[in-house]
C-alpha positions as CSV (number, residue, x, y, z in Angstrom):
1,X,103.9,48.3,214.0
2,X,102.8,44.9,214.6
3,X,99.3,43.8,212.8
4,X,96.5,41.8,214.0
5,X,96.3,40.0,211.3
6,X,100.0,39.1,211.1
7,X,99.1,37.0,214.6
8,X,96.6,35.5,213.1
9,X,98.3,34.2,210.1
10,X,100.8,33.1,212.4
11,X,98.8,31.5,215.3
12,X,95.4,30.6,213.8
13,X,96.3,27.0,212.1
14,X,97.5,25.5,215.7
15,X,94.7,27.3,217.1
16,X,91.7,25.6,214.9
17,X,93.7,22.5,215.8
18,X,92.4,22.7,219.4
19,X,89.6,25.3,219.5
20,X,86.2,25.9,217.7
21,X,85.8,28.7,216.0
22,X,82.2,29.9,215.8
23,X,80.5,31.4,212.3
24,X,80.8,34.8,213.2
25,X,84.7,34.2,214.7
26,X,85.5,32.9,211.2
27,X,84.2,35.4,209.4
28,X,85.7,38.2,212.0
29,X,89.3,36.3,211.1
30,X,88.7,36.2,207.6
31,X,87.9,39.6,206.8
32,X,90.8,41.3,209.5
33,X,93.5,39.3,207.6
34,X,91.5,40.5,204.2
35,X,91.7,44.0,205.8
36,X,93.6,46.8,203.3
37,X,95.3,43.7,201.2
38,X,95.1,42.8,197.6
39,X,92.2,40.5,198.5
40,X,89.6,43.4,198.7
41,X,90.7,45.4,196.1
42,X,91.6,49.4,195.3
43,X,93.3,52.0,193.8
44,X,96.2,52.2,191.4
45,X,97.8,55.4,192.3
46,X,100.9,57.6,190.2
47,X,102.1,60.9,191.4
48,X,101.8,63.8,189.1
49,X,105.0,64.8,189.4
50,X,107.5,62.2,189.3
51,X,105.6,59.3,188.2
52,X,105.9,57.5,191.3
53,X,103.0,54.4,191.3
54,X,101.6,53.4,194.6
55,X,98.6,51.0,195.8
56,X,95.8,52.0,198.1
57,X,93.7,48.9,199.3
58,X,90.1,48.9,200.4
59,X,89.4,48.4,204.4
60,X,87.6,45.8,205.6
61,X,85.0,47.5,207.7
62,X,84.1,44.6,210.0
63,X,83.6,45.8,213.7
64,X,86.1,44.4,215.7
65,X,88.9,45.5,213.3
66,X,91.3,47.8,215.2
67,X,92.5,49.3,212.0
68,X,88.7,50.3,211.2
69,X,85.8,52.3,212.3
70,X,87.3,55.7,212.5
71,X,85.1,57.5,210.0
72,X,82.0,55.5,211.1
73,X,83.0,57.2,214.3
74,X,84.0,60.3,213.0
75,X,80.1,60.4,211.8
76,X,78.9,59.3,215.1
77,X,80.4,61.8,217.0
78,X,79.1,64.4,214.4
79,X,75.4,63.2,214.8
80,X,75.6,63.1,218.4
81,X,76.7,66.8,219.0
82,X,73.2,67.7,217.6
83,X,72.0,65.9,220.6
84,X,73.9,67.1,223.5
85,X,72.0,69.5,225.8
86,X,73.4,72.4,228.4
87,X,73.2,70.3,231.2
88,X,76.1,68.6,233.0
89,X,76.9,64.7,232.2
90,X,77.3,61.6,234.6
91,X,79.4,58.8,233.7
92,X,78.0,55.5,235.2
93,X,79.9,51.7,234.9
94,X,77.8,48.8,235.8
95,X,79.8,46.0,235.8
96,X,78.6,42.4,235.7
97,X,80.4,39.6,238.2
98,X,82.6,37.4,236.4
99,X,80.5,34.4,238.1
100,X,78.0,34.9,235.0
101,X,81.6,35.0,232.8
102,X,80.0,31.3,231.2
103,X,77.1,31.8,230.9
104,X,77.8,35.3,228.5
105,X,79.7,32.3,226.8
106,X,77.0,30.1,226.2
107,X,74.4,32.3,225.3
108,X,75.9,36.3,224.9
109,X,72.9,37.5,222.8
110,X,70.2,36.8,225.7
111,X,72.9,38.2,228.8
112,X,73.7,41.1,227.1
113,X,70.2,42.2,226.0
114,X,69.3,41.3,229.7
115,X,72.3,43.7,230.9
116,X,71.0,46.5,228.8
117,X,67.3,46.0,230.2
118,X,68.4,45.7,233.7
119,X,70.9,49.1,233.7
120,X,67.8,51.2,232.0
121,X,65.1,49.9,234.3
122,X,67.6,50.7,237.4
123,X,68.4,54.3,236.4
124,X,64.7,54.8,235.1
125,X,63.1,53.4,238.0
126,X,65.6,56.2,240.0
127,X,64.8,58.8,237.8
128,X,60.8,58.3,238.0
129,X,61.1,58.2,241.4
130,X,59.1,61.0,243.2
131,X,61.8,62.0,245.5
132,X,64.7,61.8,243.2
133,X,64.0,63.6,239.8
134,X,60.2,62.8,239.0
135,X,60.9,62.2,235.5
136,X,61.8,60.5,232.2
137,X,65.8,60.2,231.8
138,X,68.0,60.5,228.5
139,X,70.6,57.6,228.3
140,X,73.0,56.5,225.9
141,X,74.9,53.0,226.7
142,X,77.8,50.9,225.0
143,X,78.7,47.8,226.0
144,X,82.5,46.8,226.4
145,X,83.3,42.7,227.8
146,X,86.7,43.4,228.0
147,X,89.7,44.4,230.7
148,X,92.6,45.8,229.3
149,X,94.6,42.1,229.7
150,X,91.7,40.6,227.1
151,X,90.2,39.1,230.0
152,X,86.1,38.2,230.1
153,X,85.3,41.7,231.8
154,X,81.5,42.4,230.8
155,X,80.7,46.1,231.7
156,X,78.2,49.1,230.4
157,X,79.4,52.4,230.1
158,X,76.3,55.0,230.3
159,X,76.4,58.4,229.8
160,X,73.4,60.4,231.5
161,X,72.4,64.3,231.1
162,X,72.1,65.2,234.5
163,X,68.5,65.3,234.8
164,X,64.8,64.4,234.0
165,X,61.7,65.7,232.1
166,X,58.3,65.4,233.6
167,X,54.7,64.8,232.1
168,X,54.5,68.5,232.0
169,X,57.4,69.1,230.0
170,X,59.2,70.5,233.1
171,X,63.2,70.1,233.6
172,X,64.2,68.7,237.1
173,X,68.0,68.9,237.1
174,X,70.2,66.3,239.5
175,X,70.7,68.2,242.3
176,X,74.0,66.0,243.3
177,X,77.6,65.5,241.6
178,X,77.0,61.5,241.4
179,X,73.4,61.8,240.6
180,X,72.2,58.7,242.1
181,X,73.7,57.0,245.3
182,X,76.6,54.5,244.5
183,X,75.1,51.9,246.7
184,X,71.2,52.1,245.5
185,X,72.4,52.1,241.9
186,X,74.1,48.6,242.7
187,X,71.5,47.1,244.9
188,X,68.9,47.9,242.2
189,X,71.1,46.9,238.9
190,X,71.7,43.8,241.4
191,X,67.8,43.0,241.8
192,X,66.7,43.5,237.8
193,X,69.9,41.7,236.7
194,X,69.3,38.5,238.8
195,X,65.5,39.0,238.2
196,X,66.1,38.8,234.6
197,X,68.1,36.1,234.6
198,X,65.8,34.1,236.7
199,X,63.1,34.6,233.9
200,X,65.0,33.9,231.3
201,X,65.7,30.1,233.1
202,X,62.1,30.1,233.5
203,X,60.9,30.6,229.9
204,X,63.9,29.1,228.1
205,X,65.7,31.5,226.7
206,X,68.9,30.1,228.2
207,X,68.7,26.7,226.8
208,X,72.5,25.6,227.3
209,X,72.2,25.9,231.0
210,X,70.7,22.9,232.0
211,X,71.6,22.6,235.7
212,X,68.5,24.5,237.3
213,X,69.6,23.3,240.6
214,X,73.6,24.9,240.3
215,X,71.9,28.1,238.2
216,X,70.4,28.6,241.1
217,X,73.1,28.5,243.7
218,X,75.1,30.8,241.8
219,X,71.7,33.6,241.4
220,X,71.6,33.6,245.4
221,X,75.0,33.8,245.5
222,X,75.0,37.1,243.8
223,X,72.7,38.4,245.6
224,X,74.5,38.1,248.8
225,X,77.5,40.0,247.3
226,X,78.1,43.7,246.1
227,X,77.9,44.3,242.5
228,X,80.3,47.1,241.4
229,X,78.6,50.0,240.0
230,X,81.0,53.0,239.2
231,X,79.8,56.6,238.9
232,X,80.8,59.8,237.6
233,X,80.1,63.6,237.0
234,X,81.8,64.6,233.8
235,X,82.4,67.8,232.1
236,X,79.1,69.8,230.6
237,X,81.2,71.1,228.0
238,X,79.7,69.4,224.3
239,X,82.6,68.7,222.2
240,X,84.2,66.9,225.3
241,X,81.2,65.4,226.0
242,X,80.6,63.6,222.7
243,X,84.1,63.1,222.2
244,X,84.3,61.6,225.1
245,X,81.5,58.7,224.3
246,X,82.7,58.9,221.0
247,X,86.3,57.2,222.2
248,X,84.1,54.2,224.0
249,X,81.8,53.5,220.9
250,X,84.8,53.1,218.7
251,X,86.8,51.2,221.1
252,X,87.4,47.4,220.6
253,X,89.4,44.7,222.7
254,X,92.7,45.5,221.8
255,X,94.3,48.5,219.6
256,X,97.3,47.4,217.1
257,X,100.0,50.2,219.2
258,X,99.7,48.2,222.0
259,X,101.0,45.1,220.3
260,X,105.0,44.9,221.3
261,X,106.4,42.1,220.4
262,X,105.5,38.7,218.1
263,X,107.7,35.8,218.1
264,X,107.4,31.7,216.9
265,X,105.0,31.3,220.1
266,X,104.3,34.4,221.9
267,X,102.2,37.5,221.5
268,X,103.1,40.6,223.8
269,X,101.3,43.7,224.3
270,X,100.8,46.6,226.9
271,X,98.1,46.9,229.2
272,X,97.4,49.5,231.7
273,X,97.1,47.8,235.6
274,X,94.3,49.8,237.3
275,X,94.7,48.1,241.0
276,X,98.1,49.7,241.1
277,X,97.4,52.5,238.2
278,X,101.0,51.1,236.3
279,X,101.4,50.1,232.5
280,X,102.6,46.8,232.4
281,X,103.4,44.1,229.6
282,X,101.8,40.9,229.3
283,X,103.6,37.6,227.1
284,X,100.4,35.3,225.9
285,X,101.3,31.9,223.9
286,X,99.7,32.5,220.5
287,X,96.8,30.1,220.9
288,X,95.2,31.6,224.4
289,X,96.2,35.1,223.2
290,X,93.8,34.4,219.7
291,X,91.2,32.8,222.3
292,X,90.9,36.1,224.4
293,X,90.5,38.3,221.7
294,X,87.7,35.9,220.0
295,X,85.9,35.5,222.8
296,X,84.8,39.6,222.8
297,X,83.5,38.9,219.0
298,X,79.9,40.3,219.6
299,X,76.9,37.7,218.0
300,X,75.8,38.9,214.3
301,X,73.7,42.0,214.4
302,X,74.0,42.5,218.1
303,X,73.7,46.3,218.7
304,X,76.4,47.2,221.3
305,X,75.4,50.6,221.3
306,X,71.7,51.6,222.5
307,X,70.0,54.8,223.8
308,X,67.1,55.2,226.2
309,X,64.3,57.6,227.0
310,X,64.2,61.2,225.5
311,X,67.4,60.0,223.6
312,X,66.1,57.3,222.3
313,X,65.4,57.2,218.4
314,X,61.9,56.8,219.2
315,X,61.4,59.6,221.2
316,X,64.1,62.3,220.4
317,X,62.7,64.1,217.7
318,X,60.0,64.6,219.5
319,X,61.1,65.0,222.7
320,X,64.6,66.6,222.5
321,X,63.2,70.2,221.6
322,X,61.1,70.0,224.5
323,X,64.3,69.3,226.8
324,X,65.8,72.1,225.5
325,X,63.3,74.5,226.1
326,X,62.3,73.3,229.6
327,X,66.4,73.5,230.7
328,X,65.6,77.4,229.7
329,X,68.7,78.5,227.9
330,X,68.1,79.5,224.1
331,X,70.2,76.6,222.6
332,X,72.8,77.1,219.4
333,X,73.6,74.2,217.7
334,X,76.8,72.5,218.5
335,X,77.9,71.9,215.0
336,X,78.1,75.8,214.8
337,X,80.9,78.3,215.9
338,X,79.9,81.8,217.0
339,X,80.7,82.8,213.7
340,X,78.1,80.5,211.9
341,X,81.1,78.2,210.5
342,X,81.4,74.5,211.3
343,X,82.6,73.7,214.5
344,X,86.0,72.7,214.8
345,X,86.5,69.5,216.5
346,X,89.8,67.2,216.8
347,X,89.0,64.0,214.8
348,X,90.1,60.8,214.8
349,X,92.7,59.5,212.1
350,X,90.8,58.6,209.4
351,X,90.6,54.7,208.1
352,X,92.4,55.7,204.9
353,X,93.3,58.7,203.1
354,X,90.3,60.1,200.0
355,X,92.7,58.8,196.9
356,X,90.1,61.3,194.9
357,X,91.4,64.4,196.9
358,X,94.9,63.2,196.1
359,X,97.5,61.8,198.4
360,X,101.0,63.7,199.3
361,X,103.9,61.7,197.2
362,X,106.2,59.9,199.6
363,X,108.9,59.7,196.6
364,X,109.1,63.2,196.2
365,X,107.3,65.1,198.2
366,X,106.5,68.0,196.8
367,X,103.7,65.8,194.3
368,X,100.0,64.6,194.6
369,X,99.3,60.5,194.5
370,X,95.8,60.4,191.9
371,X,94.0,57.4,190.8
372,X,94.7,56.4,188.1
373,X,93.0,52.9,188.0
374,X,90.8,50.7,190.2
375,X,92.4,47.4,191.4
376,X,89.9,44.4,191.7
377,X,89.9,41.7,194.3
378,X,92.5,39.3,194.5
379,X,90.0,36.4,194.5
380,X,89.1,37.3,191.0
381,X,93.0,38.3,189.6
382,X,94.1,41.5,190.4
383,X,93.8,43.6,187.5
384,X,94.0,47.2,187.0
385,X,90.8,48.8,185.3
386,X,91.7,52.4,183.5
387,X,89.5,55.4,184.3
């Protein structure tokens, strides 16, 4: 299998030649390349049976490694199953238009935070609403600014128990398999966006945009056009439920088995066509193919992941209880079988094996791999420390 970081040794000099690599892209590069190498260190392992020595190299842990992150979401998902209630789900996609592509660019931190206000007062505003649900909704969101060819492609992904709780602690389930109209949910995600965006011009938060008079043009311009808002009723079933989130939380621009091919200039990889629903195969020169993937490297501390209402962290110790007792049904916890053992749900592949547990021998097989040392980083001489 081809390796991220095996493009970037390759492509990143010539790219720095020509491009500018912000803090936080640096440090992304750095630590992907470092990923499961001598650099960060390990274990010295020896099977018990033949002898057989191996090496088992730390994992970076950085974000936006595609090799990393499975136990943090392995965890996740675990945490989250508490939360899920008996209700059925809705899957909702707001989408912003690639005409505010640039200014993400130039200032990501204040658009995104403006995209995560705007999708929570549009949904809230629906679900407070008198003749919709007359109530506070639940809402977990992650944002993704990617399409599946790298491009700029800024979208939230929400995930909504299908229905509200009132003031008096009363459960008023959506009463519809979309649980808010299409069209309304744009309209209003269209007004709070452009709203927000108009303040932030206003009171400076978007500095780098300096053209008042072009900003805007392109604000009316939006509003004059349809913003796509996708919406869906999922399964009410919890492990598929979480699971389901689970895959979007973990999920970064581009997974390593989708990388095909990597010669002197080009990258190659699969991507999956959704206007004609084929898997097709796209050749990048090494340079724009480095400059896709950097430019979906979230800002330091930026929390791509966010939950609203009676699931917010806030509000859902106090408030989740109540939800389950207003829906009615006596509720067992999801991390529990019928039988009292811990549920059983399909994980993810770990980042790397528990070399304390013991690791199957590849020599022989019949053996266990054991530390039997600790390997320190290559920046200060790999060297093996005895247990």
């Amino acid at each position: 299998m081809i390796r991220l970081a095996e493009v970037f040794r390759q492509f990143l000099p010539a790219y720095d030649a020509t491009h500018r690599r912000s803090a936080q892209a640096h440090k992304v590069c750095r630590q992907i390349n470092a990923c499961r190498t001598p650099a960060l260190g390990g274990f010295r392992l020896q099977c018990a049976n033949c002898d057989e020595v191996g090496f088992l190299y730390h994992a970076c842990r950085n974000r936006h490694c595609p090799r990393c992150q499975h136990k943090v979401s392995e965890a996740w998902e675990q945490a989250r199953l508490a939360d899920v209630v008996d209700t059925p789900y809705f899957h909702l996609v707001f989408t912003l238009p690639h005409e505010l592509n640039g200014w993400a660019r130039l200032h990501p931190s204040a658009i995104y935070s403006a995209l995560f206000r705007s999708v929570w007062n549009t949904v809230n505003t629906l679900g407070q609403d008198k003749k919709r649900l007359s109530g506070q909704l639940g809402m977990t969101a992650v944002l993704h600014t990617w399409g599946q060819n790298l491009s700029q492609h800024i979208h939230l992904h929400c995930l909504i128990p299908g229905g509200a709780l009132n003031a008096r602690g009363e459960w008023h389930p959506a009463k519809s398999n979309y649980l808010f109209p299409v069209k309304v949910l744009s309209r209003l995600f269209r007004g709070r966006m452009v709203a927000a965006l108009r303040d932030g011009l206003e009171n400076g938060s978007l500095p780098r945009l300096t053209d008042q008079q072009s900003c805007g043009s392109t604000l009316n311009q939006l509003m004059n056009k349809d913003w796509v808002v996708y919406a869906r009723h999922c399964l009410s079933k919890p492990e598929t439920v979480v699971r389901y989130l689970s895959r979007y939380t973990r999920k970064i621009a581009l997974s390593e088995s989708r990388l095909i091919n990597l010669d002197e200039h080009t990258v190659s990889f699969r991507y999956q066509d959704y206007r004609d629903h084929q898997k097709k195969v796209m050749t990048l020169e090494g340079d724009e193919f480095i400059r896709r993937f950097l430019q979906h490297v979230l800002p330091h501390g930026f929390m791509r992941i966010r939950h609203y209402g009676w699931l917010s962290n806030a509000s859902r110790a106090k408030l989740l209880p109540k939800v389950r007792q207003a829906i009615a049904k006596p509720h067992e916890p999801y991390l529990q079988q019928e039988t009292g053992t811990a549920l059983s749900v399909p994980l993810h592949p770990v980042e790397q094996p528990d070399p304390f547990q013991g690791i199957p021998c590849c020599h022989c097989k019949q053996g266990m791999m054991v530390v039997v040392g600790r390997l320190r980083p290559a920046k200060a001489g790999l060297e093996c420390i005895c247990r």
